[in-house]
N, C-alpha and C positions, 0 to 999 in steps of 0.2 A: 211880545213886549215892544212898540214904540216908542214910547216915551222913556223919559227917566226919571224914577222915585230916588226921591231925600227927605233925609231926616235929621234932624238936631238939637241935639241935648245939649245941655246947659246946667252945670254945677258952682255954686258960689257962695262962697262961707266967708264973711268980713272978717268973725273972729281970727281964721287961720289964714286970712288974706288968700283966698281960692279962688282960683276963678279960671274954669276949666272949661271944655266943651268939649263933642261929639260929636261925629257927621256922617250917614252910611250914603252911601248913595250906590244904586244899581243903574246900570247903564250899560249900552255895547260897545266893542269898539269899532275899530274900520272896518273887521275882518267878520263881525258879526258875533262874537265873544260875548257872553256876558259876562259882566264883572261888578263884584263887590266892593266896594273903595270905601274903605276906613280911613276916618283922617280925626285924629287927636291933637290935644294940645292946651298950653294956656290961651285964654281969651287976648287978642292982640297981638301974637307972639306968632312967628312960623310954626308952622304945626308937621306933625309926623304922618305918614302915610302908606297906608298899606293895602294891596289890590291884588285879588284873590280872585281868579279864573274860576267861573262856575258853570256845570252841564247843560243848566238850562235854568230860565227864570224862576220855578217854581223853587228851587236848591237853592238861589240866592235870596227870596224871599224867606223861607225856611231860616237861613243862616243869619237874616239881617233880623227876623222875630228872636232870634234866641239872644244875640247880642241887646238887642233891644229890654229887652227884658231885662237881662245881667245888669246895665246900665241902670235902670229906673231901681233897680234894688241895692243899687250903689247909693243911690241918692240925688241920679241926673234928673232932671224937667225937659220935656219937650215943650221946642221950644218953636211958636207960630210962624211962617212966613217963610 
């Protein structure tokens, strides 16, 4: 894996004033890591973050399809660009 895959979702309800997103992104570190980086939050706002050391690309693709999924049955959009 060279490069780094991202993704992100986008949830927003006017009625309940929502407005939420999602962002996975795989990537290595300096040391050659791969890592999963989960980052949530309201849209505009600092957001939370959390990165999950994985064995190798295939586990973090694995891991970023099941949250993905979880996500889109919540009610997030993937969201272009």
């Amino acid at each position: 894996m060279d490069e780094t895959r991202s993704s992100h979702f986008e949830r927003r309800d006017a009625a309940r004033n929502m407005k939420r997103f999602y962002r996975l992104t795989i990537t290595r570190d300096l040391f050659g890591t791969v890592l999963l980086i989960r980052e949530w939050g309201r849209i505009g706002v600092s957001c939370q973050r959390r990165c999950e050391e994985k064995t190798d690309a295939a586990e973090a693709l694995r891991a970023a399809a099941r949250l993905t999924a979880q996500k889109l049955r919540r009610g997030y959009a993937p969201v272009a660009g």
